[in-house]
N, C-alpha and C positions, 0 to 999 in steps of 0.2 A: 371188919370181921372177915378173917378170910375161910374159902372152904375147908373140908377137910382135905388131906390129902391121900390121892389114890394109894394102891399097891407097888405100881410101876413106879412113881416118884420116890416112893418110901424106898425100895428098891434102889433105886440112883442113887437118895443118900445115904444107903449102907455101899454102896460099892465106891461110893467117894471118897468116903471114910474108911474103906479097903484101902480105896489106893495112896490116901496118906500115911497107911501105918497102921492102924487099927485093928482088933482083931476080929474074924467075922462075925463071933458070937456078939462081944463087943457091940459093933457097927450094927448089929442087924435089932440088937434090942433098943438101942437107941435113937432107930429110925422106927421104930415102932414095928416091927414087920410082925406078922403071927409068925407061928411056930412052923408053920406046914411051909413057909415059904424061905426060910433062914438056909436050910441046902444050897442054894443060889449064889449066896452071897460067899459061902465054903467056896464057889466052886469058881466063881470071880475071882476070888483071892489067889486059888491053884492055876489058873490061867495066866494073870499076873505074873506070879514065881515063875513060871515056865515060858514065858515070852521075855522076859527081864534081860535077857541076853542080845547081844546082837546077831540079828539073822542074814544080815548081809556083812560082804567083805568092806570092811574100809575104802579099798579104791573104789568099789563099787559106788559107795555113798559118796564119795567127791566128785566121780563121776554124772552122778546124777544131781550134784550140786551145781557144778557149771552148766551142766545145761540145763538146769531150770535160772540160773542166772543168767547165762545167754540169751535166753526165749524169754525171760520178762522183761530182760533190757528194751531187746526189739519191740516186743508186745502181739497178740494176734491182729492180722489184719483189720479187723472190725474195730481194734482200738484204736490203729493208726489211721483209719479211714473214717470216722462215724457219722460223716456228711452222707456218705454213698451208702451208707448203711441205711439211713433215712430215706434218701429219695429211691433206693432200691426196695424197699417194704410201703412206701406208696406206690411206685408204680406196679409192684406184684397185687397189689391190694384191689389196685384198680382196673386192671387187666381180668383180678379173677372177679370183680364185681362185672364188667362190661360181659363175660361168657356167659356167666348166670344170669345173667337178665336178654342175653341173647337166646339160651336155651328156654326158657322160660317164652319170651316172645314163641318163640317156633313151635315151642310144643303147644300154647292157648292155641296158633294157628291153623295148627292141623285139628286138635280136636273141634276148635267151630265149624271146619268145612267140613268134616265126618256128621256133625248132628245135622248142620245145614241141607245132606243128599238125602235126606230120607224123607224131608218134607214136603207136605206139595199145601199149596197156596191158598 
């Protein structure tokens, strides 16, 4: 048995069924949505229509296709290295453990010898 479904989901699947085709009135009653929240789904669809065009140049878009095909070819260095990626995140690991436990040392140290002057025997 599954829950029911929220508002927002109901929502997603009227805009899904926007963006196949469907019309909002459509979509939005047979995702169940109330009445007060069906504008949305209008306005999804008019967003849609108005984005449907291409907003960049052609060469632009090929442009930015090589070089994301370039750059995955290669891959980021953490991909080509993931040895060094590992013993670089222990030793930072380790490094910030040994400070914190040196700060820690020093500061128990002061405050004992602070309680320690005021006492007497």
């Amino acid at each position: 048995m599954s829950s029911p479904r929220t508002t927002a989901e109901r929502l997603d699947l009227a805009i899904d069924e926007v963006l196949l085709g469907s019309s909002p009135g459509l979509a939005a009653a047979g995702a169940g949505l109330p009445a007060a929240d069906r504008p949305m789904v209008a306005v999804a669809r008019m967003l849609h229509e108005a984005l449907r065009g291409a907003l960049v140049s052609p060469r632009f878009e090929a442009r930015l296709g090589t070089r994301l095909a370039v750059g995955a070819a290669s891959g980021p260095w953490v991909l080509r290295h993931p040895g060094r990626l590992i013993v670089t995140g222990a030793v930072g690991s380790a490094v910030g453990v040994g400070v914190t436990a040196f700060a820690v040392w020093r500061n128990t140290r002061r405050t004992g010898a602070h309680r320690l002057v005021g006492r007497r025997g």
